[in-house]
BALOBA-1460 file (C-alpha; in Angstrom, 3 decimals):
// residues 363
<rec num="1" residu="x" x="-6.061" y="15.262" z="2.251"/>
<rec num="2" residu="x" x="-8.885" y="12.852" z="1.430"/>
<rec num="3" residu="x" x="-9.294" y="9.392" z="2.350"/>
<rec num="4" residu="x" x="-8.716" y="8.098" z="-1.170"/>
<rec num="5" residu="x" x="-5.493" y="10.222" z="-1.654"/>
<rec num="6" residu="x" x="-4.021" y="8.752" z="1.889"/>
<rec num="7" residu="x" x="-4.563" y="5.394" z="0.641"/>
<rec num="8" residu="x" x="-2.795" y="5.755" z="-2.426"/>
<rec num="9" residu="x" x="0.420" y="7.234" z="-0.480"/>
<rec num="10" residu="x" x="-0.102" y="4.286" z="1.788"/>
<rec num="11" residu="x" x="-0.150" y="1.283" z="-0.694"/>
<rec num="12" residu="x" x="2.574" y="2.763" z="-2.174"/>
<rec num="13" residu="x" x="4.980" y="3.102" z="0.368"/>
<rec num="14" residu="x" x="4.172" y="-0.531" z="1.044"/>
<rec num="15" residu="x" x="4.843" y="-1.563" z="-2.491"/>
<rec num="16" residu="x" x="8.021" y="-0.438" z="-2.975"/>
<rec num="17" residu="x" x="9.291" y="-1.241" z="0.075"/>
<rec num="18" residu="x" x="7.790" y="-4.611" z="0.600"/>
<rec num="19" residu="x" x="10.799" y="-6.300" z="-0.316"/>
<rec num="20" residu="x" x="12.684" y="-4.917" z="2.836"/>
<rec num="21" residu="x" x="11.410" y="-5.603" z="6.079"/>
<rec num="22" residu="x" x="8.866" y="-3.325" z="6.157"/>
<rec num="23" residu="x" x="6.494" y="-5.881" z="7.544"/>
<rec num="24" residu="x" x="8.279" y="-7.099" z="10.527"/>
<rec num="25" residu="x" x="6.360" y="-7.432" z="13.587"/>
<rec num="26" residu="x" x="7.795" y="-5.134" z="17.074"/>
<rec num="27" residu="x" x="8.162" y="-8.252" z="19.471"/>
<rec num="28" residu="x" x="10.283" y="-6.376" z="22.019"/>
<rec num="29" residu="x" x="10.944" y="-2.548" z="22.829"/>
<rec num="30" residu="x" x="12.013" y="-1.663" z="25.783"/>
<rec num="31" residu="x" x="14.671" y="0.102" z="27.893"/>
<rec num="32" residu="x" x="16.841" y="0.805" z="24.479"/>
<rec num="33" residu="x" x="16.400" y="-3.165" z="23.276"/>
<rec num="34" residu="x" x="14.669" y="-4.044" z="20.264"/>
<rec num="35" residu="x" x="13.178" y="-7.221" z="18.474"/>
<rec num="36" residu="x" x="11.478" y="-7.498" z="15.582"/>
<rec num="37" residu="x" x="10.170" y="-10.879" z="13.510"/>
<rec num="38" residu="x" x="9.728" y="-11.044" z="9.948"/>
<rec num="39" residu="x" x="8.929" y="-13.300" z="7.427"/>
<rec num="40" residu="x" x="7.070" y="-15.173" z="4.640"/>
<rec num="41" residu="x" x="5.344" y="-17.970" z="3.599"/>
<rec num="42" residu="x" x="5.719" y="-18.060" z="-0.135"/>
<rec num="43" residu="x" x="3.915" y="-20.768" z="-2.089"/>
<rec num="44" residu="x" x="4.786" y="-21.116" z="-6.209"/>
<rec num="45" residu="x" x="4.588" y="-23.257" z="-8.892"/>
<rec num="46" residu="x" x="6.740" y="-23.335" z="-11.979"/>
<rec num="47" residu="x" x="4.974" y="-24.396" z="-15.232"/>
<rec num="48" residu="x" x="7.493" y="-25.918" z="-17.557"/>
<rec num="49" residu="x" x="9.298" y="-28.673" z="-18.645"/>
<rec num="50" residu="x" x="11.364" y="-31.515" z="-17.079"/>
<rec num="51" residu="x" x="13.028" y="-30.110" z="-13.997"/>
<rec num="52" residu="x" x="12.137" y="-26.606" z="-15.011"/>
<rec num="53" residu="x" x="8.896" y="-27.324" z="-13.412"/>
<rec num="54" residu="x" x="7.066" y="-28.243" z="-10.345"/>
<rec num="55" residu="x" x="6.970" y="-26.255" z="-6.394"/>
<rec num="56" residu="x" x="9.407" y="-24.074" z="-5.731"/>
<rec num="57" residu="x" x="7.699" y="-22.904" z="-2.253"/>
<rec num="58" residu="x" x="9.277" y="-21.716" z="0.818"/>
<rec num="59" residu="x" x="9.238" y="-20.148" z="4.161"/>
<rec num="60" residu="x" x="11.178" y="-17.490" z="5.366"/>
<rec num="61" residu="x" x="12.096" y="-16.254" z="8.974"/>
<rec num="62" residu="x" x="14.073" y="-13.740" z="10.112"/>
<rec num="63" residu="x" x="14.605" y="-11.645" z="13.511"/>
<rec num="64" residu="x" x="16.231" y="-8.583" z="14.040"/>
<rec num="65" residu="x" x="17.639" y="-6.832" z="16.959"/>
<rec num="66" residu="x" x="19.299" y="-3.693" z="18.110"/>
<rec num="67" residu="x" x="20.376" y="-2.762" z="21.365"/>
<rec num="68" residu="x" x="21.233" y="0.938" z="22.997"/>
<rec num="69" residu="x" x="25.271" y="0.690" z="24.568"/>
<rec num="70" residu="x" x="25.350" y="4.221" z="24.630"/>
<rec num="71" residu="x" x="24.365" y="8.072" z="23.251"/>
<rec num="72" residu="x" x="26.274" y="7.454" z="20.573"/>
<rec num="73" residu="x" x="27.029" y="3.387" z="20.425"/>
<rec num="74" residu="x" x="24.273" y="0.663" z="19.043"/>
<rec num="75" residu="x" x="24.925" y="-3.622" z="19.216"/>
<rec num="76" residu="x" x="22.893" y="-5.080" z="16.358"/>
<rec num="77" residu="x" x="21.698" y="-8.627" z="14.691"/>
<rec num="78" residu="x" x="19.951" y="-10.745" z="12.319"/>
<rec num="79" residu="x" x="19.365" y="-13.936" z="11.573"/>
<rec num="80" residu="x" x="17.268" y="-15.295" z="8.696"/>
<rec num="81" residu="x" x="16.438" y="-18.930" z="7.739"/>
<rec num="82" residu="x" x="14.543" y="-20.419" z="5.105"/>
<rec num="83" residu="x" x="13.124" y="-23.833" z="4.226"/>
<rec num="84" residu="x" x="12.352" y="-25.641" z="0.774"/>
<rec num="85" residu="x" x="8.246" y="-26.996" z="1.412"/>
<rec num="86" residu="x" x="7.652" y="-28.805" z="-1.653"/>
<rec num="87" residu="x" x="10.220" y="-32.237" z="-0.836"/>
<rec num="88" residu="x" x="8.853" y="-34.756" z="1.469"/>
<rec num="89" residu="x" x="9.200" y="-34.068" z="5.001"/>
<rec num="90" residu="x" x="12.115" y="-35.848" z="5.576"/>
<rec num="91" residu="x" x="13.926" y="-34.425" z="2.391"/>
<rec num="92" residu="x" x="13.539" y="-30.923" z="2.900"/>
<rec num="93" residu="x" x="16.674" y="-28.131" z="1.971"/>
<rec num="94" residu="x" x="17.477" y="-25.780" z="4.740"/>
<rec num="95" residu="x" x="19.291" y="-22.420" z="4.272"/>
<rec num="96" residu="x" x="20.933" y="-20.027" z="6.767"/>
<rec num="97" residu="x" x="20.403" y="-17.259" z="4.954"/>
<rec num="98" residu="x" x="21.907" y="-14.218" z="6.954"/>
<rec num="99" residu="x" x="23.159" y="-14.520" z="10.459"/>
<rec num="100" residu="x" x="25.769" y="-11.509" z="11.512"/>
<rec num="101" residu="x" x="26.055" y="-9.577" z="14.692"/>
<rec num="102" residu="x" x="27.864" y="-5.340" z="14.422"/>
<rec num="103" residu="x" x="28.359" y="-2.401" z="16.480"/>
<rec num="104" residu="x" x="27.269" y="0.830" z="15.040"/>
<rec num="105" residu="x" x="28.287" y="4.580" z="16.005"/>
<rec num="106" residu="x" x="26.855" y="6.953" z="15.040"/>
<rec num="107" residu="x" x="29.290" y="9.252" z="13.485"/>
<rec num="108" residu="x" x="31.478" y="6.798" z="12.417"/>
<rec num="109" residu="x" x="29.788" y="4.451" z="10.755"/>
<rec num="110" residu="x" x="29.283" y="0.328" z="11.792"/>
<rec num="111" residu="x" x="31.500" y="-2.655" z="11.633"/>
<rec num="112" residu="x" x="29.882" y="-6.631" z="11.802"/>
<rec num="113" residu="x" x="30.622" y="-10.154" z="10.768"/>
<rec num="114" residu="x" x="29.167" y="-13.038" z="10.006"/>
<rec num="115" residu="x" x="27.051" y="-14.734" z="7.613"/>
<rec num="116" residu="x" x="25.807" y="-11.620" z="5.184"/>
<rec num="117" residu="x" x="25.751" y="-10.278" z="1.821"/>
<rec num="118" residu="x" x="29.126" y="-9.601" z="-0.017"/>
<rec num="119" residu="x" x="29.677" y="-6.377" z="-1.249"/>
<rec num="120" residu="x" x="28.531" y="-7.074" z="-5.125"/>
<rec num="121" residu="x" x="25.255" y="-7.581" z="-4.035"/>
<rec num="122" residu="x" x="24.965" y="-4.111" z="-2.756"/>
<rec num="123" residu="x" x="24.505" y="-2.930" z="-6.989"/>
<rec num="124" residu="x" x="23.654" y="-6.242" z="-8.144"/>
<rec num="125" residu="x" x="20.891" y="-6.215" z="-5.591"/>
<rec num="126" residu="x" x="18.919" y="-3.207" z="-7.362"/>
<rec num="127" residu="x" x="17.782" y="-6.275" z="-9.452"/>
<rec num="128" residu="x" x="16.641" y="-8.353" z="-6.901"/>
<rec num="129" residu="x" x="13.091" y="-7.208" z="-7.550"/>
<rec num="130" residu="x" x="11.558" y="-9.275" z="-9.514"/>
<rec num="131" residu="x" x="8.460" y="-11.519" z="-8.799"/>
<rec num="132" residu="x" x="10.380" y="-15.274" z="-8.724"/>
<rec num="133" residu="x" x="13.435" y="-15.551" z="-11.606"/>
<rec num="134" residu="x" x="16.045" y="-13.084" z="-11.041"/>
<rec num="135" residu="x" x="18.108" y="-16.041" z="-8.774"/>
<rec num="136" residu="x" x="19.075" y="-17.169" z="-12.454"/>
<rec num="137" residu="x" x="21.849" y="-14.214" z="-12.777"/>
<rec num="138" residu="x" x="25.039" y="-13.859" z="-11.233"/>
<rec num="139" residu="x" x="24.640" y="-12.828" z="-7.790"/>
<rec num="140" residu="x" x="24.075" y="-16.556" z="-6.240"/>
<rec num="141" residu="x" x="24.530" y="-17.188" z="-2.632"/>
<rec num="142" residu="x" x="28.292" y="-18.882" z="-1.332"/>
<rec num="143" residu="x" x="30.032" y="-17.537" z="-4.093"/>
<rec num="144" residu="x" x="32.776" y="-15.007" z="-3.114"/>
<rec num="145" residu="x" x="31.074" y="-11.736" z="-2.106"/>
<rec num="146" residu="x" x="28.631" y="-11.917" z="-5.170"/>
<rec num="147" residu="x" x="25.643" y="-12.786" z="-2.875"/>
<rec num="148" residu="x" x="25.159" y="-14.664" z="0.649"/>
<rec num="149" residu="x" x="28.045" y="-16.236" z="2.281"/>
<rec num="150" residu="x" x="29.757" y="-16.563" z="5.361"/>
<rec num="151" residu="x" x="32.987" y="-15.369" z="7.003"/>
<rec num="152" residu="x" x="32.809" y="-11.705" z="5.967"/>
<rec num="153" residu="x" x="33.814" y="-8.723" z="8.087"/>
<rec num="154" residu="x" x="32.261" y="-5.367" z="6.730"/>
<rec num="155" residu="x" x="32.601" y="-1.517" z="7.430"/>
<rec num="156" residu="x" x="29.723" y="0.815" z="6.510"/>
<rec num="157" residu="x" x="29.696" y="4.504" z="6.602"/>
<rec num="158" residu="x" x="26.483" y="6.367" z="5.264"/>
<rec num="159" residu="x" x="26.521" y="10.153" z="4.257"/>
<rec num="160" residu="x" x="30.484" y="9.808" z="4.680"/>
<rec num="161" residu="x" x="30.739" y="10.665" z="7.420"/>
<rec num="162" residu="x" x="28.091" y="13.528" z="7.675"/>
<rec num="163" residu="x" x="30.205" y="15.517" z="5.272"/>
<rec num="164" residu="x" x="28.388" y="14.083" z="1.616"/>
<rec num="165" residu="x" x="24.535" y="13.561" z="2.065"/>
<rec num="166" residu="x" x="23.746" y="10.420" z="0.367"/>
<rec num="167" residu="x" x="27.170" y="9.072" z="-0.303"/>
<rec num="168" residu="x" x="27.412" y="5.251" z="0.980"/>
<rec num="169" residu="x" x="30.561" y="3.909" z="1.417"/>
<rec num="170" residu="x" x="31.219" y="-0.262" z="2.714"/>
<rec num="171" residu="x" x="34.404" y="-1.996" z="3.052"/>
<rec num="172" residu="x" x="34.749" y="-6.056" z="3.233"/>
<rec num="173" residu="x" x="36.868" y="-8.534" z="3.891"/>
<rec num="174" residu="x" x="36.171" y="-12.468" z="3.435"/>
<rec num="175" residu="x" x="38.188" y="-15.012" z="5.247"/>
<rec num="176" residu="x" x="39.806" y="-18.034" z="4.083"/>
<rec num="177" residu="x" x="36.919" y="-20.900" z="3.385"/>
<rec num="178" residu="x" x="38.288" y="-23.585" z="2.685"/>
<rec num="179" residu="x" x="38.398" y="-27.442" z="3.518"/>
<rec num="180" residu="x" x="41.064" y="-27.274" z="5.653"/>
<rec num="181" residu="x" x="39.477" y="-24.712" z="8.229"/>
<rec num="182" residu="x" x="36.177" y="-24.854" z="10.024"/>
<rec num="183" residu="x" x="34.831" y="-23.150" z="7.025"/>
<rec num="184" residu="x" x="35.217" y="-24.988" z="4.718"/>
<rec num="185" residu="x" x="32.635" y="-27.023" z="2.563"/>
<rec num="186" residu="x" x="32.991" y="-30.124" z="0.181"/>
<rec num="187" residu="x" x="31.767" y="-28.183" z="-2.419"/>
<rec num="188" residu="x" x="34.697" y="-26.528" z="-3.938"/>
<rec num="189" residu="x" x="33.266" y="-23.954" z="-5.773"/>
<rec num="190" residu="x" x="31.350" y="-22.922" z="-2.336"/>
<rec num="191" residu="x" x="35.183" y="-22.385" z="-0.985"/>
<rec num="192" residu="x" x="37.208" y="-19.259" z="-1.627"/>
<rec num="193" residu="x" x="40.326" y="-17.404" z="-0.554"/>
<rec num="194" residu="x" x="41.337" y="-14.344" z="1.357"/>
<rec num="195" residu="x" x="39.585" y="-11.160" z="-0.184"/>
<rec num="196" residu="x" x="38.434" y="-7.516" z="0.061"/>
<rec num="197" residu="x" x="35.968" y="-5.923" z="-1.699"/>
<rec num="198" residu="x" x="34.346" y="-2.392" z="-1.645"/>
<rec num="199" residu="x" x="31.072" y="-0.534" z="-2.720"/>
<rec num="200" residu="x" x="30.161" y="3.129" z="-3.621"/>
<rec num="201" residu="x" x="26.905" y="4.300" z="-3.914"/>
<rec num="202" residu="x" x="25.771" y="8.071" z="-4.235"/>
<rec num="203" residu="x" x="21.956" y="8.555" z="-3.860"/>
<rec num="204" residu="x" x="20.368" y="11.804" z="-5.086"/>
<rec num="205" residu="x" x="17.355" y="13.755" z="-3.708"/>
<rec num="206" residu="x" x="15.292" y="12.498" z="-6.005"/>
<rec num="207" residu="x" x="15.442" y="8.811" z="-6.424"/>
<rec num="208" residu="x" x="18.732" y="8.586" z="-8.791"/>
<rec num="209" residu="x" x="21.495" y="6.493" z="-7.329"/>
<rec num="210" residu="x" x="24.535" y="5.636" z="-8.767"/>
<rec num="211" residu="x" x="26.902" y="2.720" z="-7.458"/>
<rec num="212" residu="x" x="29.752" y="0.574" z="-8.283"/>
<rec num="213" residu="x" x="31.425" y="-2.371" z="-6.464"/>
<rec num="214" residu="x" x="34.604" y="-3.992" z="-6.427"/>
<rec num="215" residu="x" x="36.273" y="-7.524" z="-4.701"/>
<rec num="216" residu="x" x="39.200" y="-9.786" z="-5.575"/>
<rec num="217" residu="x" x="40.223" y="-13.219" z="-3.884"/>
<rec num="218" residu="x" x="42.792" y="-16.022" z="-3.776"/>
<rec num="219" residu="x" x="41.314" y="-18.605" z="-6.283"/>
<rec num="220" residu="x" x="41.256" y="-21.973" z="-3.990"/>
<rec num="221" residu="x" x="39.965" y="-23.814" z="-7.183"/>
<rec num="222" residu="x" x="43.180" y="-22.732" z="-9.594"/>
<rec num="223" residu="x" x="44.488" y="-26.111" z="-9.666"/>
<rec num="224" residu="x" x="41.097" y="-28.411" z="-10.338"/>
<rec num="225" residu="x" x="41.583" y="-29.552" z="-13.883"/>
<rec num="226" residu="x" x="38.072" y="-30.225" z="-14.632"/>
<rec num="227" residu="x" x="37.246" y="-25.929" z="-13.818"/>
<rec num="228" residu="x" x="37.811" y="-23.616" z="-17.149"/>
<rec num="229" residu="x" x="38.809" y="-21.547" z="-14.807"/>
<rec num="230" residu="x" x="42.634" y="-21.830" z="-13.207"/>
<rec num="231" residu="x" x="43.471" y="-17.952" z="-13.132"/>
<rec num="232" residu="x" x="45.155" y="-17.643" z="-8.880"/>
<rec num="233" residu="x" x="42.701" y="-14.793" z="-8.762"/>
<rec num="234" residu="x" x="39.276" y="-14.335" z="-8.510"/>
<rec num="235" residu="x" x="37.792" y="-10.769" z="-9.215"/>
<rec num="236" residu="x" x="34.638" y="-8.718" z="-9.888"/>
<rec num="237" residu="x" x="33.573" y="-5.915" z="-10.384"/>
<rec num="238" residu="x" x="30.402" y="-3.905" z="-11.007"/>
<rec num="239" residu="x" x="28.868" y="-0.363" z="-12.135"/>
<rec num="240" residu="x" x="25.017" y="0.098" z="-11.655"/>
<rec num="241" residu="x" x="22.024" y="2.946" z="-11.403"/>
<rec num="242" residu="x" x="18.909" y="3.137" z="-10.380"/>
<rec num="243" residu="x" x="15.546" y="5.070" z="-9.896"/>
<rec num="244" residu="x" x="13.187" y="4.940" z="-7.324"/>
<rec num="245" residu="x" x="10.113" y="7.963" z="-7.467"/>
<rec num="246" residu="x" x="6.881" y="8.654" z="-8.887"/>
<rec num="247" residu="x" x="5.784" y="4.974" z="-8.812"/>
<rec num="248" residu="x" x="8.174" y="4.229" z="-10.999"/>
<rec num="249" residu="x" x="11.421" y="1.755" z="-10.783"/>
<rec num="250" residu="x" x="14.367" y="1.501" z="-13.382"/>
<rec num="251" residu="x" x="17.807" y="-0.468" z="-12.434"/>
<rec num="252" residu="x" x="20.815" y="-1.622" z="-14.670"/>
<rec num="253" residu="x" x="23.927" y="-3.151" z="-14.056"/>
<rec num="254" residu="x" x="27.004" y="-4.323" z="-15.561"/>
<rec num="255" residu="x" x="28.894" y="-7.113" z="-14.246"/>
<rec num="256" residu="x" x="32.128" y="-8.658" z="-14.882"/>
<rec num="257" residu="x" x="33.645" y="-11.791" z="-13.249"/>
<rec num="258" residu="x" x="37.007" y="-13.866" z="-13.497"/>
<rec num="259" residu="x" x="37.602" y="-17.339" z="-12.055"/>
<rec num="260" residu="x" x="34.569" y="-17.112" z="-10.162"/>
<rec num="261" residu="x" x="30.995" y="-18.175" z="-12.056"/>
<rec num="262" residu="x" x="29.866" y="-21.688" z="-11.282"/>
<rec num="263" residu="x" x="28.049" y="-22.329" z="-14.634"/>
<rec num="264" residu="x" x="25.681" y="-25.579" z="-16.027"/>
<rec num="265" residu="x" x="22.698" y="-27.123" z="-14.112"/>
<rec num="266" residu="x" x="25.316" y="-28.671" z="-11.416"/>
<rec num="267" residu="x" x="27.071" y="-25.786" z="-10.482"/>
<rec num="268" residu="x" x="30.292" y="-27.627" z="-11.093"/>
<rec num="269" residu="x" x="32.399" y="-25.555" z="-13.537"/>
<rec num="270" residu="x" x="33.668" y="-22.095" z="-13.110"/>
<rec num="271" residu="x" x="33.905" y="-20.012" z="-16.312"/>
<rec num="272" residu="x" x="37.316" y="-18.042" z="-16.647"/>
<rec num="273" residu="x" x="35.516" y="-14.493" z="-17.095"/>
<rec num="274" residu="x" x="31.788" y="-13.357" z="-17.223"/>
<rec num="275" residu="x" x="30.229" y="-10.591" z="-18.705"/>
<rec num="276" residu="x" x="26.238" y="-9.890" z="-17.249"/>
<rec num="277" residu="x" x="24.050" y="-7.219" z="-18.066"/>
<rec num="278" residu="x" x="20.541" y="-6.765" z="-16.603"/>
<rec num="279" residu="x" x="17.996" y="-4.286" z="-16.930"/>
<rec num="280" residu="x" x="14.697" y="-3.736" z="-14.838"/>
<rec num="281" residu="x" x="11.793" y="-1.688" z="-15.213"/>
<rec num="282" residu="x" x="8.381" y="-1.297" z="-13.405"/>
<rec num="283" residu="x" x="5.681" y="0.458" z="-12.549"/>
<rec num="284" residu="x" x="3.342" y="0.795" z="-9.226"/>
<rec num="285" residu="x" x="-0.678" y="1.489" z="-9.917"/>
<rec num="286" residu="x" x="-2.209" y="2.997" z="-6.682"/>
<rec num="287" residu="x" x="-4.985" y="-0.245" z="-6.100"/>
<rec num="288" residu="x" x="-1.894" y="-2.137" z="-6.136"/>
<rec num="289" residu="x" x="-0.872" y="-3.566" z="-9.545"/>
<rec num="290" residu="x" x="3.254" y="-3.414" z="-10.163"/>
<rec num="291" residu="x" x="3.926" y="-4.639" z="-13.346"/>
<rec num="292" residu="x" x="7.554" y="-5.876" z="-14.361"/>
<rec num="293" residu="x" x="9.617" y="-6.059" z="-17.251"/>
<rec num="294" residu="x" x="13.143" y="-7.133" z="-17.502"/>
<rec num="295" residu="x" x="16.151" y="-8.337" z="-19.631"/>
<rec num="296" residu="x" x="18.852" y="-10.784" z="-18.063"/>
<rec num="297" residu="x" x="22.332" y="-12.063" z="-20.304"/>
<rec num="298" residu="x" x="25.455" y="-13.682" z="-18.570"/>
<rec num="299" residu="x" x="28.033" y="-14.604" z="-21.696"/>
<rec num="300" residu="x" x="30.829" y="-16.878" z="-20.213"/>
<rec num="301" residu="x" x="33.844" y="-16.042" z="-21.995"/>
<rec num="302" residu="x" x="37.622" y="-18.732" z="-23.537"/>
<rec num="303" residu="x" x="35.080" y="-21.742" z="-22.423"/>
<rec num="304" residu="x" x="37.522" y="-24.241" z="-23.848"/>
<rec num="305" residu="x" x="36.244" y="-25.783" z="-26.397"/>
<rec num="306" residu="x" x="33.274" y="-24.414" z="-26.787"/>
<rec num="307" residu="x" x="35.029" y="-20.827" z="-26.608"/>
<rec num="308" residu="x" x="32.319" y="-17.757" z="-25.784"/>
<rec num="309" residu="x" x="28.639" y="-19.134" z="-24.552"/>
<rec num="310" residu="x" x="25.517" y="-17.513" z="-23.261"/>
<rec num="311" residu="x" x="25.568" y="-18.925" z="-19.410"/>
<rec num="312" residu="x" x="21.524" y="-17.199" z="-19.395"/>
<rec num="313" residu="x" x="19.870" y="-15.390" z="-21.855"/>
<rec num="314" residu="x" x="16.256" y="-14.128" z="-20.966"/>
<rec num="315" residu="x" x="13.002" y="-11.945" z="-20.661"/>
<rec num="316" residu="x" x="11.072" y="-11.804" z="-17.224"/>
<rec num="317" residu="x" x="7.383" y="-10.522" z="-18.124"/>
<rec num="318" residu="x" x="5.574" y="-10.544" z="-14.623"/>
<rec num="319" residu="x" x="3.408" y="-8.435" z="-12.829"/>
<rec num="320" residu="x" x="3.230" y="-8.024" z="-8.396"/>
<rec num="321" residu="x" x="-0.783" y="-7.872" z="-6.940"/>
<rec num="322" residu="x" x="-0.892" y="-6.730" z="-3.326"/>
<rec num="323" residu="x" x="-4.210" y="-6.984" z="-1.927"/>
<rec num="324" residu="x" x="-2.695" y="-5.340" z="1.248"/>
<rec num="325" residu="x" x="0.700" y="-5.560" z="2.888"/>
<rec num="326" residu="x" x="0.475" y="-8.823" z="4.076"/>
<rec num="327" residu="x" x="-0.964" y="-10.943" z="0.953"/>
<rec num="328" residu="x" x="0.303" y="-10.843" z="-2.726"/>
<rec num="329" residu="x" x="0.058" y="-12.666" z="-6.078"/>
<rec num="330" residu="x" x="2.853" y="-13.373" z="-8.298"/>
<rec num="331" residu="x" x="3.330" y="-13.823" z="-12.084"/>
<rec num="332" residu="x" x="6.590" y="-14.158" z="-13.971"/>
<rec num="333" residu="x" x="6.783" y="-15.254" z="-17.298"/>
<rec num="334" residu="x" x="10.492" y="-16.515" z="-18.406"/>
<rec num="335" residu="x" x="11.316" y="-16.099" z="-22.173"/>
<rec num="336" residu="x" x="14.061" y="-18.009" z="-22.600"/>
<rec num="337" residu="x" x="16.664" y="-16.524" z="-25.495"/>
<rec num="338" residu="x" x="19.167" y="-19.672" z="-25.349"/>
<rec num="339" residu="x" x="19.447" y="-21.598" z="-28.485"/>
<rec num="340" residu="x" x="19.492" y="-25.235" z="-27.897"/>
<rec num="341" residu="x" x="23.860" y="-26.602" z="-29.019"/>
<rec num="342" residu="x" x="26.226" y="-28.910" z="-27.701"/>
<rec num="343" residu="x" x="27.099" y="-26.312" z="-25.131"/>
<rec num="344" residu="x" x="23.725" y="-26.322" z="-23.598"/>
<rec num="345" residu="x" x="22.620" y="-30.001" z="-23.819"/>
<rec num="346" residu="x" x="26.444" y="-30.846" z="-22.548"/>
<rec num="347" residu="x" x="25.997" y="-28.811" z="-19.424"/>
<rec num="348" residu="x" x="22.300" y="-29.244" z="-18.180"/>
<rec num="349" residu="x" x="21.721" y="-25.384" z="-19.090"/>
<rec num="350" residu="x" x="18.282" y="-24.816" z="-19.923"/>
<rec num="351" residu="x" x="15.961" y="-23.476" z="-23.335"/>
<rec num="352" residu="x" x="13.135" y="-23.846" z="-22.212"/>
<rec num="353" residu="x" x="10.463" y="-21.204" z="-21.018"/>
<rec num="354" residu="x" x="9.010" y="-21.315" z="-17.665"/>
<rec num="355" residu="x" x="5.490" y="-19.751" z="-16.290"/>
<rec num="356" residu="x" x="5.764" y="-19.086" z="-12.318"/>
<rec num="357" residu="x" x="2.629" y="-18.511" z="-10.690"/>
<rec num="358" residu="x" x="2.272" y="-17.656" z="-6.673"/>
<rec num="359" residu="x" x="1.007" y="-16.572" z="-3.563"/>
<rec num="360" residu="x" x="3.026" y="-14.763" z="-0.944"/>
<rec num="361" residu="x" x="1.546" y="-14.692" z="3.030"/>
<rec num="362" residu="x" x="4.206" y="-11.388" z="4.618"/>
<rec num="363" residu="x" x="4.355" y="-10.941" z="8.038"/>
């Protein structure tokens, strides 16, 4: 194998993985205990109008530990935690983003809790690859078990069992949030019920997956009359695929929500159902070039008044440079599809197109 062809398969691997944590750093590894630190310091700027534009850098830190209990028995953690850079020191937005602790065996599968992702991120998530605007869809963090949130217990089981190679199974459960437990936030639509939720996911031999997800909850918010939304449950589900070989990545999904969507440029109203549909596609040059391409639409559906709406409507055009796997350069180019109407201007929700530009330091 010559030198040029091993560092083709190199970059490669690092491209398509880099969005994992593929660069974290071995701290600790020793008698069956493991640390490892990971991270970024991600600098952008957004070139649009009004509030559309500006910094939008962070910096992200995470660790990551296992520990040996037995032949067949593993503890296990992680924590991540980011911070906003571009407010004033004494202004600044921090996020817990992850923080869980689980026991895994190794036949059986693993169990954890804690802050983590909910279980329609798991197909959702196959979208999560773009270079700085996919966070405009439908998989936002505190929201049910749509993205991030806290007080979720979850039961994984890969290759079922060792009976079905590539057949990943998780079950979750979200406890009460609310603001009359410990939970609880003044943010109501940050709050949710009791739920459960479940994802599927079959992955091939080569680089076709398959997946859908499922969760329903008591809707805390059913009695707020200012929300569209007053259904007593809140539910989603979602169907998704996805390819991964030959330099080459391709994900859809289709979403649907009820009682759930925080809509508008506060966040403040939850749309009675949801539709979403998202499509991804890109491509991975060996002297490190990945292109991107990709199609995002959320409808919000019986919106009072204003009946069926586009909640986002767009095109991300944007391309990845890795100059190795620590250093990167970002481009993604919004195309907005949303017509300016009452709906719009009424609810802070945006027309405009945006330009990101930015520089990503992995480690």
């Amino acid at each position: 194998m010559n030198r040029m062809k091993i560092r083709r398969i190199a970059l490669l691997t690092l491209v398509f993985s880099i969005n994992n944590i593929a660069n974290a750093a071995e701290i600790y590894n020793q008698d069956g205990n493991k640390l490892d630190l990971y991270g970024k310091i991600d600098v952008r700027n957004h070139i649009g109008k009004g509030k559309s534009g500006g910094d939008d850098s962070r910096v992200r830190v995470g660790i990551k530990g296992s520990t040996e209990i037995s032949a067949n028995l593993t503890g296990f953690g992680q924590f991540e935690w980011e911070t906003m850079t571009n407010k004033t020191e004494d202004n600044h937005i921090d996020k817990n983003r992850l923080a869980y602790v689980g026991i895994n065996h190794k036949y059986l599968g693993s169990i954890d809790y804690g802050l983590n992702y909910g279980v329609l991120y798991h197909i959702d998530g196959w979208i999560d690859v773009l270079p700085m605007f996919w966070d405009d869809g439908i998989s936002m963090a505190d929201n049910y078990m749509n993205g991030r949130n806290r007080n979720l217990l979850t039961y994984r089981n890969n290759n079922f069992f060792g009976y079905i190679d590539g057949l990943n199974i998780a079950l979750q459960y979200q406890g009460k949030n609310t603001t009359n437990n410990k939970s609880g936030v003044s943010a109501a639509k940050q709050n949710n019920g009791d739920g459960y939720g479940l994802s599927v996911i079959y992955n091939t031999d080569f680089g076709l997956s398959f997946g859908g997800s499922y969760s329903n909850s008591h809707n805390v918010n059913n009695d707020m009359a200012n929300y569209y939304a007053n259904g007593k449950r809140a539910e989603a589900w979602s169907i998704g695929t996805k390819y991964n070989a030959n330099n080459v990545y391709l994900a859809s999904t289709y979403i649907e929500t009820r009682n759930m969507t925080p809509f508008g440029s506060t966040n403040t109203n939850i749309a009675p159902k949801t539709q979403t549909f998202e499509i991804v596609a890109q491509y991975t040059f060996d002297y490190g070039l990945k292109p991107s391409l990709a199609y995002i639409q959320a409808k919000g559906k019986d919106l009072g008044e204003y009946g069926d709406n586009y909640l986002n409507k767009f095109i991300s055009l944007g391309s990845f440079y890795y100059f190795n796997k620590n250093f990167a350069a970002l481009l993604d180019y919004k195309i907005n599809l949303l017509d300016k109407n009452k709906f719009t201007e009424n609810y802070g929700i945006s027309t405009d197109n945006v330009l990101g530009l930015g520089l990503v330091y992995y480690f």
